[in-house]
DOLOFI-599242 format. One line per field, with one value per atom (N, C-alpha, C): residue number from 1; residue in one letter; atom name; x, y, z. Coordinates in steps of 0.001 Angstrom, whole numbers, plus 500000, padded with zeros to 6 digits. Atoms other than C-alpha are relative to their C-alpha. Example, Ala and Ser with C-alpha at 12.3 -4.5 7.8 and 13.67 -1.06 7.14 Angstrom:
BEGIN
k: 1,1,1,2,2,2
r: A,A,A,S,S,S
a: N,CA,C,N,CA,C
X: 500890,512300,500900,499180,513670,499230
Y: 498810,495500,501200,498810,498940,501090
Z: 500000,507800,500000,499940,507140,500730
END
This chain:
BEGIN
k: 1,1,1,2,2,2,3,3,3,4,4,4,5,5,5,6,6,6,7,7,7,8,8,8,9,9,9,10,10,10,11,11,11,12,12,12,13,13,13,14,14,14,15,15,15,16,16,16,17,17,17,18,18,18,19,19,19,20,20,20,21,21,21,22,22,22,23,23,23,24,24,24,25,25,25,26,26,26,27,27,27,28,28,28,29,29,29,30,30,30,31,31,31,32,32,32,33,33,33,34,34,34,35,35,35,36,36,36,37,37,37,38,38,38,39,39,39,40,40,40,41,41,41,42,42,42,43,43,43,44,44,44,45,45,45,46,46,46,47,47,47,48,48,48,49,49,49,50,50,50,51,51,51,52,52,52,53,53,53,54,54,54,55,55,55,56,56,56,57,57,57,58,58,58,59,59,59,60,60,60,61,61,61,62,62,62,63,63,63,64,64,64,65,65,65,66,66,66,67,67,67,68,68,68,69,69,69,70,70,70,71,71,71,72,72,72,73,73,73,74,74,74,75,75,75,76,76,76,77,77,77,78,78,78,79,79,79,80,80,80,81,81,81,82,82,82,83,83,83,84,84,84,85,85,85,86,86,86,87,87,87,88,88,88,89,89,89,90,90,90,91,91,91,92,92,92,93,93,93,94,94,94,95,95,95,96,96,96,97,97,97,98,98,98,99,99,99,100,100,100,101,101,101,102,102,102,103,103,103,104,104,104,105,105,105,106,106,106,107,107,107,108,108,108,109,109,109,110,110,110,111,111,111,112,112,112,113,113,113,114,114,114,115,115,115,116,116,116,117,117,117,118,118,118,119,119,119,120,120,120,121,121,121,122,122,122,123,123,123,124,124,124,125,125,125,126,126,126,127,127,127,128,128,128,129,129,129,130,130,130,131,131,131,132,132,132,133,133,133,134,134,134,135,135,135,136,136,136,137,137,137,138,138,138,139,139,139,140,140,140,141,141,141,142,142,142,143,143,143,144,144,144,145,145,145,146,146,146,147,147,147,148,148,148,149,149,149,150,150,150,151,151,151,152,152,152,153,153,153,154,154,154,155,155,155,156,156,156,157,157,157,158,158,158,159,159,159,160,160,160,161,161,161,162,162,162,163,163,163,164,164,164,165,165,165,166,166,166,167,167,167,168,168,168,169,169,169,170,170,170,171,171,171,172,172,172,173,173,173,174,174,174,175,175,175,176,176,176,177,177,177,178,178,178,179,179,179,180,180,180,181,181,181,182,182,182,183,183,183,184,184,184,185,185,185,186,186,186,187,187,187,188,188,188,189,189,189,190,190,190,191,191,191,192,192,192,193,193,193,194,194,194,195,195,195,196,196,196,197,197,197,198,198,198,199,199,199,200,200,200,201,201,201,202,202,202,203,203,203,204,204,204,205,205,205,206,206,206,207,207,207,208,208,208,209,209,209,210,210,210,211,211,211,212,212,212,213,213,213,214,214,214,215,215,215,216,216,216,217,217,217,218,218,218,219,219,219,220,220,220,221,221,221,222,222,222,223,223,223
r: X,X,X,X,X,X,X,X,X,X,X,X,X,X,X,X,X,X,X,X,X,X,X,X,X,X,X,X,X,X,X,X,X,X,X,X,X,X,X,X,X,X,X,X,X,X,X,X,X,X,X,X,X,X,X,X,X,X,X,X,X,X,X,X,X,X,X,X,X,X,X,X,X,X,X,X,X,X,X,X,X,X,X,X,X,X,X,X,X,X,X,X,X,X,X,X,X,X,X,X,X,X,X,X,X,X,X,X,X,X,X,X,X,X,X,X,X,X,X,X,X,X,X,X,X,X,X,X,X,X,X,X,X,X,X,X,X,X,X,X,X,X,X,X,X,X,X,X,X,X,X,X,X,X,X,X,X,X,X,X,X,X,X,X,X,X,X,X,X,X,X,X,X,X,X,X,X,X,X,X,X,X,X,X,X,X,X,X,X,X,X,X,X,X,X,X,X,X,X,X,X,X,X,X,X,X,X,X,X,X,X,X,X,X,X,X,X,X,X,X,X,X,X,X,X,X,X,X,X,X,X,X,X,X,X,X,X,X,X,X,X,X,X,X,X,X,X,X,X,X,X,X,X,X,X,X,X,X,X,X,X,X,X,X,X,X,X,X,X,X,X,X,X,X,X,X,X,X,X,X,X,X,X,X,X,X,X,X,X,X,X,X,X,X,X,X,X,X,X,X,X,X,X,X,X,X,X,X,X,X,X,X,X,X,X,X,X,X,X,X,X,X,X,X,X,X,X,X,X,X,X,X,X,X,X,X,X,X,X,X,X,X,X,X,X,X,X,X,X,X,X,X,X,X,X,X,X,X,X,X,X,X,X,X,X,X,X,X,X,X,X,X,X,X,X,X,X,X,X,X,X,X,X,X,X,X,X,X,X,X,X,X,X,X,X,X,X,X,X,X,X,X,X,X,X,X,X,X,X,X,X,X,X,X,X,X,X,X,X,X,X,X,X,X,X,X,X,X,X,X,X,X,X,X,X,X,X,X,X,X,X,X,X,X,X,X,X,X,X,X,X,X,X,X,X,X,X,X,X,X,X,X,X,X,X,X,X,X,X,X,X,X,X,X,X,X,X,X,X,X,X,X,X,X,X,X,X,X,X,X,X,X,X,X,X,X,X,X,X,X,X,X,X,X,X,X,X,X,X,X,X,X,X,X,X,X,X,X,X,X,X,X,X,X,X,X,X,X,X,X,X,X,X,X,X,X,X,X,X,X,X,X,X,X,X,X,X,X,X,X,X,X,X,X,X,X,X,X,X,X,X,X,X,X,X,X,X,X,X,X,X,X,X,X,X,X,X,X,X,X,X,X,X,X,X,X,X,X,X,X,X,X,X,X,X,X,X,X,X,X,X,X,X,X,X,X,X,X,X,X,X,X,X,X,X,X,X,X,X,X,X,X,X,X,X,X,X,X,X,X,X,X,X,X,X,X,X,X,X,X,X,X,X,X,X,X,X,X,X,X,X,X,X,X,X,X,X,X,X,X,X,X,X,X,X,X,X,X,X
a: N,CA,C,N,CA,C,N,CA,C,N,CA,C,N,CA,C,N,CA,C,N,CA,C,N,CA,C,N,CA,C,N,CA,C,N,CA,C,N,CA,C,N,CA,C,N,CA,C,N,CA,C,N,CA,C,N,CA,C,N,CA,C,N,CA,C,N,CA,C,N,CA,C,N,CA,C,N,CA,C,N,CA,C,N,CA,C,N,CA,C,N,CA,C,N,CA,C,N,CA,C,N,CA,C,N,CA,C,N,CA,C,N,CA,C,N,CA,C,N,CA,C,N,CA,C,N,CA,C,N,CA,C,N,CA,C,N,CA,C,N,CA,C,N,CA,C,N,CA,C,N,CA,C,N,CA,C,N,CA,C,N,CA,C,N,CA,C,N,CA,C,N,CA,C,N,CA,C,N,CA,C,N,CA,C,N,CA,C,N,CA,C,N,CA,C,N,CA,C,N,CA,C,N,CA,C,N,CA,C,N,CA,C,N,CA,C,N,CA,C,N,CA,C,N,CA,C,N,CA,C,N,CA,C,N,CA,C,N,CA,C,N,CA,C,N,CA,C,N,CA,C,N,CA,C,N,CA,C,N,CA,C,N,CA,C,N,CA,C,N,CA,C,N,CA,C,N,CA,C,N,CA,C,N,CA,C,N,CA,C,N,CA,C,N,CA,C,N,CA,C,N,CA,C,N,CA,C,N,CA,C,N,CA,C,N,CA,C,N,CA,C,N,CA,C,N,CA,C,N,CA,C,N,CA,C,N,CA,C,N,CA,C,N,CA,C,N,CA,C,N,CA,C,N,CA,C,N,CA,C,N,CA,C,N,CA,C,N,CA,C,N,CA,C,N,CA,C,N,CA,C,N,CA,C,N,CA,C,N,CA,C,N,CA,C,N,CA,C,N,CA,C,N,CA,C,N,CA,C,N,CA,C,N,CA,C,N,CA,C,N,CA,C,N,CA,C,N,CA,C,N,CA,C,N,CA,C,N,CA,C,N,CA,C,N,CA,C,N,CA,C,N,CA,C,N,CA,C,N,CA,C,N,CA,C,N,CA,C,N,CA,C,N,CA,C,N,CA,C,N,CA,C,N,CA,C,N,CA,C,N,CA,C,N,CA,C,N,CA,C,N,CA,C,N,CA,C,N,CA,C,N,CA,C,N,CA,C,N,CA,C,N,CA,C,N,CA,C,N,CA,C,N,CA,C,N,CA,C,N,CA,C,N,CA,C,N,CA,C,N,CA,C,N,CA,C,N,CA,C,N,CA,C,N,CA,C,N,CA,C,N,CA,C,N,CA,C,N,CA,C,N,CA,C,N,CA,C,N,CA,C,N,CA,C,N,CA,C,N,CA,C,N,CA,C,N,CA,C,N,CA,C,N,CA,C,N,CA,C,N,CA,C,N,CA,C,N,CA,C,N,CA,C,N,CA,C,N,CA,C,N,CA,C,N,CA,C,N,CA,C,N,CA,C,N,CA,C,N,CA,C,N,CA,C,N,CA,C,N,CA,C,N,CA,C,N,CA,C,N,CA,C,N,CA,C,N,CA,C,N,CA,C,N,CA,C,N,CA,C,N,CA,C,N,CA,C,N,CA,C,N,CA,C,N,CA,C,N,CA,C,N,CA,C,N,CA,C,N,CA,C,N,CA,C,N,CA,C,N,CA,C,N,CA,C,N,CA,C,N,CA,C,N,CA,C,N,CA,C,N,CA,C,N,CA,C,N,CA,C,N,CA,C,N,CA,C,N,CA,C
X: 499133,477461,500759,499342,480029,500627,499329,482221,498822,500863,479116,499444,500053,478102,500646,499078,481508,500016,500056,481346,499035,501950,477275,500867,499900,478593,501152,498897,481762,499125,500652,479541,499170,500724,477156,500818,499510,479762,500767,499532,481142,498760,500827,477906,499187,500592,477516,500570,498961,480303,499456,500268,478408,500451,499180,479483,501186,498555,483379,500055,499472,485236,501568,498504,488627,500847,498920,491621,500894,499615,493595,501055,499404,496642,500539,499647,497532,500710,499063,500159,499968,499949,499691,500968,499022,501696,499245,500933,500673,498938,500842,499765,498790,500968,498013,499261,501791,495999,499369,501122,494421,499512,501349,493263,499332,501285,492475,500119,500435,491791,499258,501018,489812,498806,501409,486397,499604,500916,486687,499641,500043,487682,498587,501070,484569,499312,500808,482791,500155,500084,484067,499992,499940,484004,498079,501591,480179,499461,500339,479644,500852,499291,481760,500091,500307,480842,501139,499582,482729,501402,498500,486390,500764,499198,488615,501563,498735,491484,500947,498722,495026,500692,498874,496562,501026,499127,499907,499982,500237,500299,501590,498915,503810,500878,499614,505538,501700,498897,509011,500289,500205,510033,499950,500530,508204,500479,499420,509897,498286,501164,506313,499851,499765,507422,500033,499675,508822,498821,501451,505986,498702,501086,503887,498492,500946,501485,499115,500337,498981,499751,499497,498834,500357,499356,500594,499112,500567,499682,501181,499049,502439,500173,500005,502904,501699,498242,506279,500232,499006,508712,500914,498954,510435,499996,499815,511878,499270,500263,510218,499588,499469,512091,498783,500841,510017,498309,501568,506637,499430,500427,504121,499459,500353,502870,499017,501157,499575,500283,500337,499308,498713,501498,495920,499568,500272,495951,501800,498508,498894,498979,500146,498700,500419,499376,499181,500959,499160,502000,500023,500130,502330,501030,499201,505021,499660,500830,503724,501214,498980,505383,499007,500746,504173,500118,499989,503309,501178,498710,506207,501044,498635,508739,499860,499787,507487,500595,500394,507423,501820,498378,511437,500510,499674,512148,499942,500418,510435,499397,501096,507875,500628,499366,508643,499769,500593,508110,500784,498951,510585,500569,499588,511583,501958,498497,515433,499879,499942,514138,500059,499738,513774,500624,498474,517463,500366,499593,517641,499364,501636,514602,500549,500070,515086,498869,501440,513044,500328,500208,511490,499759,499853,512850,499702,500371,511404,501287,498619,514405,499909,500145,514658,501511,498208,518359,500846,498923,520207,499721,500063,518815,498884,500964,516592,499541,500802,513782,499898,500179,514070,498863,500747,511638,500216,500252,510536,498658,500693,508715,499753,500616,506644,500303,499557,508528,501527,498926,511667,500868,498928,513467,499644,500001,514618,500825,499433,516007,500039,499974,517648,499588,500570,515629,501655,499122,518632,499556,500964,517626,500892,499336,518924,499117,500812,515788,499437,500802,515107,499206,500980,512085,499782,500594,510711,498392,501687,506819,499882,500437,504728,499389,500397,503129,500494,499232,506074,500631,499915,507034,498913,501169,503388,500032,500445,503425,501634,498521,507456,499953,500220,506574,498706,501466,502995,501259,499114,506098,501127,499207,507848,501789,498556,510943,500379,499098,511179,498751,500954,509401,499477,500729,507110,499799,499954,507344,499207,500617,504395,498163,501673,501025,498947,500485,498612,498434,500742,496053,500083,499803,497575,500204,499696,497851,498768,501147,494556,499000,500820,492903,500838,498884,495774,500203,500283,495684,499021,501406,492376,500100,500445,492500,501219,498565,495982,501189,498368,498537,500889,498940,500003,499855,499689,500803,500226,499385,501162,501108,499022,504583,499272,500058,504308,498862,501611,500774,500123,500246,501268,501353,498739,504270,499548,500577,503035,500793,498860,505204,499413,500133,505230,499471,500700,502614,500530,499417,503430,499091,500934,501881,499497,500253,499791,499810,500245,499932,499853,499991,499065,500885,498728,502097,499326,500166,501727,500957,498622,504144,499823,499649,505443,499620,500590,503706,498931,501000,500985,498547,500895,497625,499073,500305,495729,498535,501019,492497,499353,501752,488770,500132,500323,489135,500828,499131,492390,499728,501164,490509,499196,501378,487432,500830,499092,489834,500489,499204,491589,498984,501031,488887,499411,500396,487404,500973,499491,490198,500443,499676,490727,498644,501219,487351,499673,499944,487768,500763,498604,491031,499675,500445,489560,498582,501169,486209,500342,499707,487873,501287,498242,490981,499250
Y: 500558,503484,498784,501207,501388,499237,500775,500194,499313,500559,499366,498820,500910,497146,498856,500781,495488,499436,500891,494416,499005,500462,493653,498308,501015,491418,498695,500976,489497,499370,500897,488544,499180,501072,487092,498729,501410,485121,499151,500445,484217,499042,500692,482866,499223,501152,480789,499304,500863,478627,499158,500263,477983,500028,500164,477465,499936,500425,477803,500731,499439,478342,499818,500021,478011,501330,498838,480679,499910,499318,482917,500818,499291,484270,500878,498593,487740,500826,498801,490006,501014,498680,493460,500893,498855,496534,501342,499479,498761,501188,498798,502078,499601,500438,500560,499072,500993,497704,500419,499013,500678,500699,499215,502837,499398,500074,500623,498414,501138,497258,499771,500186,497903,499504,499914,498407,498514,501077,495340,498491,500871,493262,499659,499940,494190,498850,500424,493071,498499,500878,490087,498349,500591,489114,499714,500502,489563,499149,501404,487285,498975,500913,484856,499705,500020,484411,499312,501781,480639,500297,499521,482210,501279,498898,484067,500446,499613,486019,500800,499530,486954,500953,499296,489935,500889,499406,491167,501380,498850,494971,500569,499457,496195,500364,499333,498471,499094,500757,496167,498626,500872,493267,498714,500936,489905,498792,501757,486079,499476,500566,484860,498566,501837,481035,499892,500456,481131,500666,499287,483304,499284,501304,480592,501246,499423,483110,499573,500627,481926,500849,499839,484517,501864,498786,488215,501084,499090,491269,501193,498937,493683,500866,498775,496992,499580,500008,496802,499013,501136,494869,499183,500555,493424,498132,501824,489553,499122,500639,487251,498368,501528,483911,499275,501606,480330,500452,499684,482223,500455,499480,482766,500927,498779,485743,500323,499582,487055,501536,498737,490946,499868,499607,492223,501435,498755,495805,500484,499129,498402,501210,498652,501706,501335,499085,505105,500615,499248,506742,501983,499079,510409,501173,499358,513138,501165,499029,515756,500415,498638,518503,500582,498809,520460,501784,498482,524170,500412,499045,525328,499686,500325,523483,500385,499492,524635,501413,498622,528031,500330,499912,527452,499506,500630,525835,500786,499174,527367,498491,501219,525557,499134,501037,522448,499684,499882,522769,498954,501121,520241,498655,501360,516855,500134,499834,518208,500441,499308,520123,499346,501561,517044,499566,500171,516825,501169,498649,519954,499788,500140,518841,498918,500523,517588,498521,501199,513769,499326,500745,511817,498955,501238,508607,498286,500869,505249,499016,501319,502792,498653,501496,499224,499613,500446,497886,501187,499176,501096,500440,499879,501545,500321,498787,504296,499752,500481,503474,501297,498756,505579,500268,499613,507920,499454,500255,506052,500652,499685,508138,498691,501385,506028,500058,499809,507456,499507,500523,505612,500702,499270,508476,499467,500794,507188,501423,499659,509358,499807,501196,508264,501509,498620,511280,500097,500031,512826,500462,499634,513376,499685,499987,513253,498835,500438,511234,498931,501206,507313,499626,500772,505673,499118,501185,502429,499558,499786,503633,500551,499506,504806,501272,499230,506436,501323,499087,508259,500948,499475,509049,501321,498089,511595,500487,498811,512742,501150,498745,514257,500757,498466,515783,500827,499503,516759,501479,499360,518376,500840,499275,520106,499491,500470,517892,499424,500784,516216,500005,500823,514985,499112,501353,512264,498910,501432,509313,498633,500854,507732,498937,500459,505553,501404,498962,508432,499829,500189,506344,500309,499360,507164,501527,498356,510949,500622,499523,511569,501082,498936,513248,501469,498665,515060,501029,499032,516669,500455,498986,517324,501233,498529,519706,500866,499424,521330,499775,500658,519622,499918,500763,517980,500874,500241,519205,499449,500443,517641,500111,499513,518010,499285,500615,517494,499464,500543,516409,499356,500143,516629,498731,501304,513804,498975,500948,510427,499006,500996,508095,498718,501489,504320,500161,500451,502777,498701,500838,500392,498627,501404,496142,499643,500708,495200,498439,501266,491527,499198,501280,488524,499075,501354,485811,499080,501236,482566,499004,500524,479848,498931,500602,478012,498310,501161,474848,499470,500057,475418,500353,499052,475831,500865,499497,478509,499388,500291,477320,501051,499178,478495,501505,498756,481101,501023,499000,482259,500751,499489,482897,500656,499722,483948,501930,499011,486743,500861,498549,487993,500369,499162,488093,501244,498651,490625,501266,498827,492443,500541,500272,492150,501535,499071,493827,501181,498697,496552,501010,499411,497799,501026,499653,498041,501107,499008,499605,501338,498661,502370,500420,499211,502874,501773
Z: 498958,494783,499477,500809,492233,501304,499223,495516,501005,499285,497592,499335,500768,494794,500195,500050,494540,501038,498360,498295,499965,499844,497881,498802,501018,494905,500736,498929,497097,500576,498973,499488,499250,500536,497316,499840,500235,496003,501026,499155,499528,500154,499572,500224,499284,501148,497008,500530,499073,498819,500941,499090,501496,500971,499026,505156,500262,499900,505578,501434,498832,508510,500450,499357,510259,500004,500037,510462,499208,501052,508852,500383,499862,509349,499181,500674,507702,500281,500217,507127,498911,500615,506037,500202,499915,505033,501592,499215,507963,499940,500156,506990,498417,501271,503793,500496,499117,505869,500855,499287,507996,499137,500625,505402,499112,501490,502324,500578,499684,503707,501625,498497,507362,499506,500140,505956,499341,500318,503964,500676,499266,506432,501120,499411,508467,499193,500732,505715,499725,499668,505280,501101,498790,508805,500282,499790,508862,499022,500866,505716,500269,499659,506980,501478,499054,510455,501058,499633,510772,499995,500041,509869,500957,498891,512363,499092,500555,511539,500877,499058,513148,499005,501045,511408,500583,499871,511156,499793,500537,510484,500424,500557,509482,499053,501339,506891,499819,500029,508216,499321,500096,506545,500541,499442,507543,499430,500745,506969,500150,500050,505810,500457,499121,506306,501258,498553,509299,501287,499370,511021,499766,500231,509300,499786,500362,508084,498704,500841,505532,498547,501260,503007,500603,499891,502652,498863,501523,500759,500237,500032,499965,498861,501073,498013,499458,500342,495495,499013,501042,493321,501145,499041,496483,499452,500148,495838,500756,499273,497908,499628,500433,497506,500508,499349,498452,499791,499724,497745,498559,501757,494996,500524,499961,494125,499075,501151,492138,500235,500132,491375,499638,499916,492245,499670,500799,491026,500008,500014,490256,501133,499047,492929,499515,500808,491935,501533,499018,493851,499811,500101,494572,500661,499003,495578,500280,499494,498081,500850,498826,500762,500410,499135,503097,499440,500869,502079,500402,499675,504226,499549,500815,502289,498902,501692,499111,500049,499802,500560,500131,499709,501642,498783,501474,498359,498782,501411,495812,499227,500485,493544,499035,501151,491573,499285,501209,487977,499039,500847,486643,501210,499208,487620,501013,499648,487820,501829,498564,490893,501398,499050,492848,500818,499632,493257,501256,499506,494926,501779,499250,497777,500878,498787,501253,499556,500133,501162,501252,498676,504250,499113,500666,502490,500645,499550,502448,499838,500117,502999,500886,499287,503938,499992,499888,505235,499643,500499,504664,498243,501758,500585,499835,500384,499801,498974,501121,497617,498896,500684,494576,499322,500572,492790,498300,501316,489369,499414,500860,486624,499021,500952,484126,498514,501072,481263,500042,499866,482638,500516,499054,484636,501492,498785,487918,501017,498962,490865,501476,498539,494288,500687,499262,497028,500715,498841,499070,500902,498871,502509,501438,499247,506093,501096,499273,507252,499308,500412,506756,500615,499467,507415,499389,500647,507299,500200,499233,508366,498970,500783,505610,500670,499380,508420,500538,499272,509751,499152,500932,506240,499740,500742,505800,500868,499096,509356,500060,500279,508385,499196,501033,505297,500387,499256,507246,500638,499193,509335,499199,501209,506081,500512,500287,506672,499198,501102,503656,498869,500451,500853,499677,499988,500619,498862,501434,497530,500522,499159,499026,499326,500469,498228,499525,499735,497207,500899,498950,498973,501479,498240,502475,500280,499613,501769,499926,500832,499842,500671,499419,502702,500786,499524,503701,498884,501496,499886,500094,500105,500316,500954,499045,503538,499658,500339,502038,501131,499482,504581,499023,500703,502274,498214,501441,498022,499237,500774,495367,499401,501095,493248,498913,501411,489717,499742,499588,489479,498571,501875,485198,499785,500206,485819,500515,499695,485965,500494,499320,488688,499477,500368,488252,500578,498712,490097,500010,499569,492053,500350,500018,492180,501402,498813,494858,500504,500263,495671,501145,498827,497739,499663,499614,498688,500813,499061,499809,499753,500019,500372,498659,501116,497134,500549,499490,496823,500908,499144,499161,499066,500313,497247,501199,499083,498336,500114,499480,500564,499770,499994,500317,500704,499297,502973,499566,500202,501674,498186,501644,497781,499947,500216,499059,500558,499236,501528,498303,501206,498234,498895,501243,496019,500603,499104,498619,499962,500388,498482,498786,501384,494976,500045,500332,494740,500019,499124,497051,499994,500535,495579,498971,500765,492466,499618,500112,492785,501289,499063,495352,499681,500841,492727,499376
END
């Protein structure tokens, strides 16, 4: 049980610290702070008794300053002026379809085919996040359908309207029962940086260290 460990081991070191307490405000991506950051939050809510926490949960973008939030965690290369930033793991990404689009398509044995392929695209402001391979090929998805929900993104290709250029953490069980396919399984996408922000010039406090090492932990031993 390597991830049961990794938790068992956090807490220890939460509770070398001793007593802390106060609040915590948090902003998460949404569909990624329900599946891979719930459980640990439990966890560190019961070793930490004394600390409360307010969290955000949206895939939209958040003015961290002005919301006065104390620290962020976001999937990506996105800019985010006035704030520092640590990377806490890379993510593997994954592009999937529903059987009935493969089935209307035809199967996708080459990257060229791509081009050809309806996508339920992730876009922010009008600008469609493109598909990056890790051998340096880049393509923009064409598609008739933007989203800015990670969520709304797997339940459309769930719905064989497009395809999906998504976390493979938020699909993983949808691959398993055959909803969802893989494309290209033997093509390795960029993965993408997961990181905590906080505001430039602010160090980060006890609760907000002890918070990412947890998730630091939890990332890692359930990659």
């Amino acid at each position: 049980m390597p991830l049961l460990r990794e938790i068992e081991s956090s807490t220890d070191v939460v509770q070398s610290h001793g007593a802390t307490s106060g609040h915590l405000r948090v902003s998460l991506p949404g569909e990624m702070g329900r599946l891979l950051l719930g459980p640990i939050f439990s966890n560190f809510m019961q070793a930490y008794p004394g600390i409360s926490l307010e969290i955000g949960m949206t895939d939209r973008h958040v003015d961290i300053l002005r919301d006065n939030y104390d620290i962020a965690f976001r999937v990506g290369h996105s800019d985010h002026n006035g704030l520092m930033s640590k990377t806490l793991s890379h993510l593997d990404m994954v592009l999937v379809a529903a059987p009935s689009l493969i089935e209307r398509y035809g199967k996708v044995e080459e990257t060229a085919k791509l081009r050809e392929l309806p996508f339920a695209r992730y876009s922010v402001q009008g600008r469609p996040y493109p598909v990056r391979f890790a051998d340096g090929l880049e393509i923009l998805p064409r598609g008739r359908l933007d989203l800015d929900s990670a969520t709304a993104i797997k339940e459309a290709a769930k719905l064989g309207l497009g395809v999906a250029h998504v976390l493979k953490r938020i699909v993983q069980k949808d691959i398993d029962d055959g909803s969802l396919v893989v494309l290209l399984p033997n093509c390795e996408l960029e993965k993408l940086p997961f990181r905590a922000l906080h505001a430039f010039g602010r160090m980060p406090n006890l609760r907000m260290q002890l918070l990412t090492d947890f998730v630091t932990n939890f990332i890692r031993a359930s990659a």
